[in-house]
N, C-alpha and C positions, 0 to 999 in steps of 0.2 A: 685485612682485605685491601687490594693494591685499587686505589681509585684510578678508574678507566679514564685515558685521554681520548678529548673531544675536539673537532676543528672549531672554531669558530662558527657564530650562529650564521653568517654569511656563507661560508663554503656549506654548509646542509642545506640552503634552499637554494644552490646551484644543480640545474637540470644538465648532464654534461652533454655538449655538442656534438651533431652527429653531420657528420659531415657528406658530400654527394656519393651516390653508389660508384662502386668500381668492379671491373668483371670477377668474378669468381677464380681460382686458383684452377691453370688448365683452359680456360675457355678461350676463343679464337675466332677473330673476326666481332669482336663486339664494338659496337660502334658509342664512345663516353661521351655522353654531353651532359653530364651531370654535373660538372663542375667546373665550369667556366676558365677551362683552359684554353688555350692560344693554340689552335693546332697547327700552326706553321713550328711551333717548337720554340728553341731558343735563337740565335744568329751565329751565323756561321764563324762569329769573332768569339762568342761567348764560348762556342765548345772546345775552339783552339784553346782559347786562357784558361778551358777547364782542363784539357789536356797536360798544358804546360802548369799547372797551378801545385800538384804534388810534388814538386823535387823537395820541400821542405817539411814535411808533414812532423819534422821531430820538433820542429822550432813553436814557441808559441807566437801567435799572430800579431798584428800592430792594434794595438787598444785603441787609437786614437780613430782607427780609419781614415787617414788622413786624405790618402791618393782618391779614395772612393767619394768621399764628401768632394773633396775639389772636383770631380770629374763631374759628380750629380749638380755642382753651384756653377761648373760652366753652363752643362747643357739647358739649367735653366735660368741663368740669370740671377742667381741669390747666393747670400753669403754662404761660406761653406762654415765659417764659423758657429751658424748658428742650426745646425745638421746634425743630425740624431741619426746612427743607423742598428738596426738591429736583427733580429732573427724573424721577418717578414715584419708590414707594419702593426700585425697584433701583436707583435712584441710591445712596441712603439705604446700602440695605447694601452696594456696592460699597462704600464711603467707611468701614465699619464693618468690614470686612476688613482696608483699606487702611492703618489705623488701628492695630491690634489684634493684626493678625496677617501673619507674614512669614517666612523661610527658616527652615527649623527645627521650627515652628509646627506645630499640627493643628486643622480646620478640621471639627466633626462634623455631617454633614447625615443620614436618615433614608433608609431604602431607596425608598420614594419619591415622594423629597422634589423640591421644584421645580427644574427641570434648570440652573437660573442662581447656584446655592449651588455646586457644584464648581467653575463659570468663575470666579466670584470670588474663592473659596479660591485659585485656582492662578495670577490674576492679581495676586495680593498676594505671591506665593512660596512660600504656605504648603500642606497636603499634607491634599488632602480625606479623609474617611474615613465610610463609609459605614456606618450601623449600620442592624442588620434592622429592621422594625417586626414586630406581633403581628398577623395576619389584617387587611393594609392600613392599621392605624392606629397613631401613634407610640406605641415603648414607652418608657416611662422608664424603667423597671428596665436596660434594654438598656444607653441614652444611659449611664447613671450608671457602666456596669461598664465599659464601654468609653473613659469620658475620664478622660485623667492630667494629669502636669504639663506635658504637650508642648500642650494642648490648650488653646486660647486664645477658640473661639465656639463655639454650640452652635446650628444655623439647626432651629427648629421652626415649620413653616406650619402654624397652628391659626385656620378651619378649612387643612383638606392638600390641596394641588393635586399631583397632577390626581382623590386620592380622595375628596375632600367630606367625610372623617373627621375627628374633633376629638377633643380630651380635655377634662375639665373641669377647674376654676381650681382645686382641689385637688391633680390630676395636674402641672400647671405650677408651682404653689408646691413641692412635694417635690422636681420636677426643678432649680429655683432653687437650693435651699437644699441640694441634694446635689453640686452642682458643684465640683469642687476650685478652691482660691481662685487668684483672676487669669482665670477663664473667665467671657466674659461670653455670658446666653442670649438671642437676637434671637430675638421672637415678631416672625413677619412675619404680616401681620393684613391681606392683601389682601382677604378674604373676610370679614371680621369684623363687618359691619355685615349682615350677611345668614343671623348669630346671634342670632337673638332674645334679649335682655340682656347679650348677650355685651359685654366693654368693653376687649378687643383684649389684656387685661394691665395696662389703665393703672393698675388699683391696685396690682398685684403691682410694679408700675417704682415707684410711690408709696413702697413699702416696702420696696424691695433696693436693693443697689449694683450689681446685677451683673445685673441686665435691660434689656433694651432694646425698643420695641416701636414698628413701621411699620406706618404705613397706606396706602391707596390712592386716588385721584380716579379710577382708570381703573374703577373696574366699577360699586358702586352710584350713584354720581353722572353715570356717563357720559363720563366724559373721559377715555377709552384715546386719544386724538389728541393730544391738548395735552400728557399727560405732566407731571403733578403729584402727589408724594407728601409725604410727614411721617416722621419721627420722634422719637422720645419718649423720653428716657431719663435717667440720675444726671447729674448735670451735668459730673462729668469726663467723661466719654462726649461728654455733647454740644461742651464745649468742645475735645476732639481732632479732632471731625469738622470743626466750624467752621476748625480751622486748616487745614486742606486742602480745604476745599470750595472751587470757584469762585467768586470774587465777586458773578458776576451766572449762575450757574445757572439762575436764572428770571426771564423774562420780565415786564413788567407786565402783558403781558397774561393770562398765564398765571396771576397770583397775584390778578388781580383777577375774572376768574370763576370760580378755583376758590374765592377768597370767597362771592362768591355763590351756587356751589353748594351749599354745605357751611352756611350759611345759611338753605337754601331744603329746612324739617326734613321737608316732604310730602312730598315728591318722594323723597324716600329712605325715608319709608312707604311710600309707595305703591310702590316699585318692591320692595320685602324682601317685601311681603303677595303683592303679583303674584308675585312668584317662588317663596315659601313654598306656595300654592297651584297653583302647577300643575307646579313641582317634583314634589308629595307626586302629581300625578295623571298626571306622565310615568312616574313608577317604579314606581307603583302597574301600570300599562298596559300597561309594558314588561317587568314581571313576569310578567303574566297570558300574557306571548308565551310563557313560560321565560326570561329574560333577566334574571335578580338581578342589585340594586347594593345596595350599603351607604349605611346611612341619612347621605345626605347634609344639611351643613349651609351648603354654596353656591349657587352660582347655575351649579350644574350636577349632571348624576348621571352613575356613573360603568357602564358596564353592561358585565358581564362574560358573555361566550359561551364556547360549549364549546371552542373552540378556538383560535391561530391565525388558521388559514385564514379558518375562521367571522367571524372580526372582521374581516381584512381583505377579504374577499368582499362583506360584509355594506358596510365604507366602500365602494367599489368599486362597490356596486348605489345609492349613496345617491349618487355622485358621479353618476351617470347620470342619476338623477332630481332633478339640481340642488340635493342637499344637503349641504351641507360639515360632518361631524364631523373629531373630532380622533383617530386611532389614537395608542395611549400606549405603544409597543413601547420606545421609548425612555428610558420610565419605571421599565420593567421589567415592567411587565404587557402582555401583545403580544398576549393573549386581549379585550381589554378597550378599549370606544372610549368618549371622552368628549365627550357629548352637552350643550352649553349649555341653559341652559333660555330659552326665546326668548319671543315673544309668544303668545299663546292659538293664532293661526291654524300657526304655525311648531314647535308641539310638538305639535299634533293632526296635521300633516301627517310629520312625522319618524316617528311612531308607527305612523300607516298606513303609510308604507312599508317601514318593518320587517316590521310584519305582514306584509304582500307577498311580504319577503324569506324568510321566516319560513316563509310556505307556499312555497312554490318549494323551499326548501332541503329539505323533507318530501315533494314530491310526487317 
């Protein structure tokens, strides 16, 4: 009898991820805000270098990513030596689990924190563990009382997906520095260009051994397709990752317009100011429905209803009128849908039909 092979007991108690709705094959006019894309797109540099980026598609790519690190340690002031880039930043922390942490292990994510920090915890071996937050936003007091010596990463989203909540660089320095030693803490910094000053952690990584911090090309720059991220971290960090990375993770074409995105410094004003504005006047709007969120600092709000039903009724009437949010039931908040922040015409239209919903559910 051929004995049957089995994954590891880590990959069977992975739930896999499901990611925001997308319109159906055929449909027209559907308005996505499911998934916290950038709807100004990518920059008008990024799709010329994607144009020009195919002359060499036979050649294999530069392993090193050299032009692309230098170009991300100018725009931000940090060594490009010590830059990690790869197939978006969930590459990045796969590889930072991978690395880090394995059987035996404890891997601490946030009650609710982004749903791809337990898949990786559990695809390394090691044994997620969930600590509450304080009214949707990370506690540190909590993190701190709950990680021991078993305890090897600490995954903080600041800003926090799917609640737009943050803490400030005072709160992440104490959480740093209270860590028992051998834990390292990954600020994942998908959203962090869409914090006004915010600078994702790179000075707190500047001055510990024991942080790490990732960034994204999928939301303000526009490149959620291509799949190109960074990280930033002490140099033994980075040189563990490097020993397991793939050699050619990334394309040249990949690494040569997200140069030029990440280059191209308007384009990423202009899309934080568009978003900072009507942001502040979707949740302002969706307030006045009765409809509170917490003050976000992405490029989404998060809007919590009375109940339930309420939220899913509410997706459910928006699906009908060709609008795709995100229900977050699987976040743990099942009252509660999260709403991207889209272009001018696509958050005044979401808003009316809440309202819509809003009277109906009253009448």
């Amino acid at each position: 009898m051929v004995q049957q092979v089995t994954p590891k007991p880590g990959v069977q108690r992975i739930a896999p991820y499901v990611g925001g709705a997308a319109p159906e094959k055929g449909q027209e006019g559907v308005v996505k805000l499911s998934s916290n894309e950038n709807p100004f797109g990518p920059s008008e540099a990024a799709k010329t270098a994607y144009r020009h980026a195919g002359r060499d598609l036979h050649r294999y790519p530069d392993t090193s990513h050299r032009a692309l690190r230098e170009a991300i340690a100018e725009v931000h002031g940090i060594d490009a030596g010590r830059i990690v880039c790869g197939a978006g930043s969930g590459e990045m922390l796969a590889l930072v689990c991978q690395a880090f942490a394995g059987q035996g292990d404890e891997v601490l994510l946030t009650e609710h924190g982004f749903a791809m920090y337990p898949i990786y915890a559990n695809a390394a071996g090691a044994k997620p563990i969930v600590v509450p937050e304080r009214e949707r936003t990370v506690d540190v007091d909590a993190i701190l009382a709950r990680a021991g010596k078993r305890t090897k990463l600490v995954f903080v989203a600041n800003p926090a997906n799917p609640t737009g909540t943050m803490i400030g660089g005072n709160e992440i320095g104490r959480l740093a520095a209270g860590l028992p030693k051998g834990c390292l803490l990954v600020l994942d910094g998908a959203y962090a260009e869409y914090a006004e000053g915010y600078d994702g952690g790179a000075a707190l990584v500047e001055r510990s051994e024991n942080v790490v911090m990732t960034r994204t090309f999928s939301k303000i720059h526009g490149l959620g397709g291509l799949r190109v991220g960074w990280m930033y971290g002490p140099a033994r960090v980075v040189d563990a990752v490097n020993r397991i990375r793939g050699p050619f993770n990334l394309s040249d074409v990949q690494q040569a317009v997200a140069e030029a995105a990440i280059r191209d410094a308007a384009h990423a004003v202009r899309s934080r100011e568009e978003n900072a504005r009507l942001r502040a006047w979707m949740a302002e709007a969706l307030a006045e429905l009765g409809l509170p969120s917490d003050t976000s600092t992405a490029n989404f709000v998060l809007v919590r209803f009375p109940s339930e039903g309420a939220a899913r009724a509410c997706l459910a009437f928006l699906k009908e009128e060709g609008i795709l949010v995100r229900h977050v039931a699987n976040y743990g908040l099942p009252h509660a849908l999260r709403i991207t922040v889209g272009d001018e015409a696509s958050c005044r239209r979401v808003v009316h039909e809440i309202g819509r919903f809003q009277e109906a559910q009253a009448a």
